[in-house]
Backbone as a ProteinNet text record, in pm:
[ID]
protein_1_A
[PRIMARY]
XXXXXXXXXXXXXXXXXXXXXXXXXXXXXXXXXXXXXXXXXXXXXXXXXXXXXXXXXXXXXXXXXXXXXXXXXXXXXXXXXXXXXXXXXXXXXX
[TERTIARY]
-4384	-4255.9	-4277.5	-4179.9	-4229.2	-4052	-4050.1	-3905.7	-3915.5	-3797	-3842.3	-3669.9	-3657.3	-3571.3	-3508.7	-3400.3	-3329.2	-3205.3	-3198.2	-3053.1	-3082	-2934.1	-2928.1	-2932.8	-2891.9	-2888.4	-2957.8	-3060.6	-3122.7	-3272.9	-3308.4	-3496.9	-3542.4	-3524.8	-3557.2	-3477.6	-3531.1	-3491.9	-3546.1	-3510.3	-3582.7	-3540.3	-3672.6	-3667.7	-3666.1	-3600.9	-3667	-3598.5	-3710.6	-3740.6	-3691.6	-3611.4	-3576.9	-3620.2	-3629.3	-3612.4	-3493.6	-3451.8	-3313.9	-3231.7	-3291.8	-3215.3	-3254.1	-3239.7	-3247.6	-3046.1	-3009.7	-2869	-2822.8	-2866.4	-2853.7	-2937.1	-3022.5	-3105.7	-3215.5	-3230.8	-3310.7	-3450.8	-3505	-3636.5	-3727.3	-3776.6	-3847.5	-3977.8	-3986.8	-4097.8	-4257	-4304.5	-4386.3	-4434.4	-4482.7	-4495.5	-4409.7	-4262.2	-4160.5	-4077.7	-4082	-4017.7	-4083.8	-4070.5	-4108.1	-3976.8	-4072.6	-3970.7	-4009.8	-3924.6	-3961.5	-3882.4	-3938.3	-3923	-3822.8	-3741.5	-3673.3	-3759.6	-3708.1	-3776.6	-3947.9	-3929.2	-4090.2	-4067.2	-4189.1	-4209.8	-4297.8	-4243.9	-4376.3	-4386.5	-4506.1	-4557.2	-4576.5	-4546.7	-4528.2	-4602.8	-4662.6	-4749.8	-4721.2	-4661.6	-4696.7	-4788.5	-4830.7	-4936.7	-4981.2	-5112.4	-5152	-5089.4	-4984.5	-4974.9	-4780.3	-4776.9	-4613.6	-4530.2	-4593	-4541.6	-4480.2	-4316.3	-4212.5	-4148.6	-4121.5	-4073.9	-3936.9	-3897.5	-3784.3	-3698.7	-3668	-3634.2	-3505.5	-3492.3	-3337	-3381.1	-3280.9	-3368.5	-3280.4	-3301.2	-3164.9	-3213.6	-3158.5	-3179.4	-3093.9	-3161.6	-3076.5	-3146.1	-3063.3	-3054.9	-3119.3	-3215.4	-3271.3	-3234.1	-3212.5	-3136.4	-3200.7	-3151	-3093.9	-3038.8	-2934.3	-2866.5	-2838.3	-2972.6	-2976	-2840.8	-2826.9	-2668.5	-2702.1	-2680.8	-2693.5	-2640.5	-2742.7	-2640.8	-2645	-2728.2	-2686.8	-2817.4	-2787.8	-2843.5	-2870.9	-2970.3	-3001.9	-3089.5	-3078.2	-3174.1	-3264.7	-3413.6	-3492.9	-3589.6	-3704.6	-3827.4	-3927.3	-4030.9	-4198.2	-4267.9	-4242.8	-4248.6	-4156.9	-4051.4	-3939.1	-3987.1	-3940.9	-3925.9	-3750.1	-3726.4	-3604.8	-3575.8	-3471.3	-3446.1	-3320.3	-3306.8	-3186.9	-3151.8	-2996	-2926.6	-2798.2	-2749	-2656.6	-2651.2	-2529.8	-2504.1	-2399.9	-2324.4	-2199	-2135.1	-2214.1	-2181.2	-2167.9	-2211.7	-2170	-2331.9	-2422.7	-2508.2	-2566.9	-2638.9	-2669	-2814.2	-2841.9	-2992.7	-2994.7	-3078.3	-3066.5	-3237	-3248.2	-3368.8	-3397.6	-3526.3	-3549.7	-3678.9
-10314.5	-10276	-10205.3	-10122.3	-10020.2	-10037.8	-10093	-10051.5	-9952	-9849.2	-9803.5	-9821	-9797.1	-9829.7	-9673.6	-9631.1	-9506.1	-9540.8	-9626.2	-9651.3	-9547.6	-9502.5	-9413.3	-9542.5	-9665.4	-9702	-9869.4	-9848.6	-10002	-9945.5	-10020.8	-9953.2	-10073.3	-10175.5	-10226.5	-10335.1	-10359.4	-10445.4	-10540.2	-10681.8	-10798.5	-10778.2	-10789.4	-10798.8	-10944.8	-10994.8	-11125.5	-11114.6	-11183.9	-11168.1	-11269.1	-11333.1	-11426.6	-11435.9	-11497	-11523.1	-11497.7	-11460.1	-11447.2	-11589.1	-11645.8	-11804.5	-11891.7	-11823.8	-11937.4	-11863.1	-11964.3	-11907.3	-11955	-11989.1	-12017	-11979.5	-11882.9	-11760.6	-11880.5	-11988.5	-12083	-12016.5	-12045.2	-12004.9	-11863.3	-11824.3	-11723.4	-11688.2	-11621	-11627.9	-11628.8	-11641.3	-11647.2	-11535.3	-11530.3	-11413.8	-11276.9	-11316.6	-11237.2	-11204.8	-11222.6	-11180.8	-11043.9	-10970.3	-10873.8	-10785.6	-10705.9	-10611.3	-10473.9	-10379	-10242.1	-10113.1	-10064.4	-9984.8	-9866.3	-9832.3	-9712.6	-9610.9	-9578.8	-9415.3	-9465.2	-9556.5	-9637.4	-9697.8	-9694.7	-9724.8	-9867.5	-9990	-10069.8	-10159.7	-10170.2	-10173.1	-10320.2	-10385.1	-10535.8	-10523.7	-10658.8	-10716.4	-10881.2	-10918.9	-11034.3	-11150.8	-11234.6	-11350.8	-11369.7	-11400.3	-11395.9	-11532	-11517.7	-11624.4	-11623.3	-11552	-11533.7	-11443.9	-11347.6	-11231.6	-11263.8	-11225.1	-11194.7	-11044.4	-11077.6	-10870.8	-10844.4	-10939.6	-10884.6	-11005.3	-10941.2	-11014.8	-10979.3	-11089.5	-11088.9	-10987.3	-10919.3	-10875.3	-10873.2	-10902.5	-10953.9	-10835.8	-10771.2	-10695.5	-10703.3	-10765.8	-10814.6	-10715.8	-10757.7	-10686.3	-10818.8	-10818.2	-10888.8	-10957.2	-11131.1	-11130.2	-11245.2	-11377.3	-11509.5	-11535.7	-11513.9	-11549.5	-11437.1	-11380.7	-11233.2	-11205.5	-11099.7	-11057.2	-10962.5	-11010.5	-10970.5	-10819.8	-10776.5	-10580.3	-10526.4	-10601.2	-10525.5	-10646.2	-10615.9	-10688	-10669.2	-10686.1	-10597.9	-10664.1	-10635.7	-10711.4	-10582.1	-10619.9	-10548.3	-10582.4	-10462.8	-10492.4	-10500.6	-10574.1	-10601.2	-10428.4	-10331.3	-10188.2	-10102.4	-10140.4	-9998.7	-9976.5	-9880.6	-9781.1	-9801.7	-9881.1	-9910.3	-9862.2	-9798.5	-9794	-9826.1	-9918.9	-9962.4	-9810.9	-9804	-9695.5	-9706.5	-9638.6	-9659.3	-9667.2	-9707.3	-9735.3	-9754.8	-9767.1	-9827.2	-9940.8	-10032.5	-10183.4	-10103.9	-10039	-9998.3	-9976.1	-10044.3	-10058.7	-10031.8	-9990.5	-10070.3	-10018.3	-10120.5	-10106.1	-9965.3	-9888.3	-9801.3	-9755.8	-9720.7	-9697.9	-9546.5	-9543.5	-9400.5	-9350.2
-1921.9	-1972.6	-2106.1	-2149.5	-2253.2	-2316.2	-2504.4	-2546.6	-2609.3	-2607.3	-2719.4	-2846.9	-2947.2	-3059.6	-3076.2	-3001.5	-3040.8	-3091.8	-3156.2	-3232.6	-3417.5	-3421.4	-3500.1	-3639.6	-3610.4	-3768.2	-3757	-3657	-3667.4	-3720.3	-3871.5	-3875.1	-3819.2	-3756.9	-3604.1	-3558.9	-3424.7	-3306	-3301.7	-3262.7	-3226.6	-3079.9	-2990.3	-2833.9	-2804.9	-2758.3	-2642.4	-2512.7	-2461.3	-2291.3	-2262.3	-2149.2	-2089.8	-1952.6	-1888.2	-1751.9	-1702.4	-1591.1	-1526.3	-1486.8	-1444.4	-1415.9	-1534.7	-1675.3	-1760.9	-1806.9	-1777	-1818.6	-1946.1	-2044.6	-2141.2	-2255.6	-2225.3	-2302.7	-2397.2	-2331.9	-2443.1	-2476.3	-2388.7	-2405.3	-2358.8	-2472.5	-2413.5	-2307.7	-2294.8	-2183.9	-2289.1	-2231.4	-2363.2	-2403.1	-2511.1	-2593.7	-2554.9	-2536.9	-2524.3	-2611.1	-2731.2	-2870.3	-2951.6	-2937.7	-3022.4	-3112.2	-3245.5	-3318.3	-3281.7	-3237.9	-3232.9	-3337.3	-3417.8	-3541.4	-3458.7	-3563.3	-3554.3	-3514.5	-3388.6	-3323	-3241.6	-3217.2	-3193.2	-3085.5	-2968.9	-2822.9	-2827.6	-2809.1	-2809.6	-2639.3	-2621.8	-2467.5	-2440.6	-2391.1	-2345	-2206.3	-2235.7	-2078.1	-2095	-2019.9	-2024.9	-2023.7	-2052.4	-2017.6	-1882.6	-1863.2	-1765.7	-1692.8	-1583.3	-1524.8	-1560.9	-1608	-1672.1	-1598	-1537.7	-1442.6	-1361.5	-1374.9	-1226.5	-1275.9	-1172.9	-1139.6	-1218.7	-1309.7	-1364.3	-1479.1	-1538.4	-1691.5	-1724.7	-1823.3	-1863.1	-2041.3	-2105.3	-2220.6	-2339.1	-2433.3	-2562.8	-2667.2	-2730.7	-2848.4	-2934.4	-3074.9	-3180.6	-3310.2	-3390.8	-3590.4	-3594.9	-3620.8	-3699.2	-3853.1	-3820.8	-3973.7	-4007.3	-4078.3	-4104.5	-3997.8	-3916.6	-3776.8	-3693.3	-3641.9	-3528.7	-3479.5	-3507.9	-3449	-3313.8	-3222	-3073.6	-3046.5	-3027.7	-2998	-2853.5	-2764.5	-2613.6	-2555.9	-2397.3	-2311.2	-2193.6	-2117.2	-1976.3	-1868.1	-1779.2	-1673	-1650.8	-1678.2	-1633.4	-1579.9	-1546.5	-1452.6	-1535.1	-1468.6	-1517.6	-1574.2	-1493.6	-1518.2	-1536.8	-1616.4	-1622.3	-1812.3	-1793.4	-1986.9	-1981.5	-2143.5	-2148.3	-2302.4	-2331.2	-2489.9	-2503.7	-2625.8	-2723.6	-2754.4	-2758.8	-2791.6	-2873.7	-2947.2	-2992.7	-3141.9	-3204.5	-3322.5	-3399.1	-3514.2	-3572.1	-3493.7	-3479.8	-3417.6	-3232.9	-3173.8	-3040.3	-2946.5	-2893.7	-2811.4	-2714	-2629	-2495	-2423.7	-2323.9	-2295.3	-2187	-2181.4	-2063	-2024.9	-1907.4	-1859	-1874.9	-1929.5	-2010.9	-1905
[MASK]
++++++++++++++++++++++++++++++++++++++++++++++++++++++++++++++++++++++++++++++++++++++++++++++

């Protein structure tokens, strides 16, 4: 999976990965939290032994209490970028 950060006014993103049947966004998958910089592509693989074909995906502002900006179900291999800006979001496949 590949994010990349095209929001006009975030200088970055906190990613986390969920599982799809965790319906309560608790836990991440492991080593499924990452930050990706304004205008910047960063490339995710999961742990060996962690791999399913598709993820739940949270992108927050990074704070004291992450303020949630869009959300998406994606795949083990899609290119996805955060878009958007002035409080308005969303995940799309690039």
């Amino acid at each position: 999976m590949k994010v990349t950060n095209q929001t006009s006014d975030q200088a970055q993103v906190k990613i986390c990965l969920y599982r799809p049947d965790d319906k309560l966004d608790w836990i991440t998958v492991g080593a499924g939290v990452f930050a990706v910089k304004q205008n910047d592509t960063v490339p995710w693989t999961p742990p060996s032994g962690e791999e399913i074909p598709a993820y739940y995906l949270k992108a927050f502002h990074p704070a004291l209490i992450d303020q949630n900006l869009a959300n998406a179900n994606v795949g083990l291999n899609d290119s996805v970028a955060v878009r958007g800006g002035n409080g308005s979001y969303t995940v799309v496949p690039i």
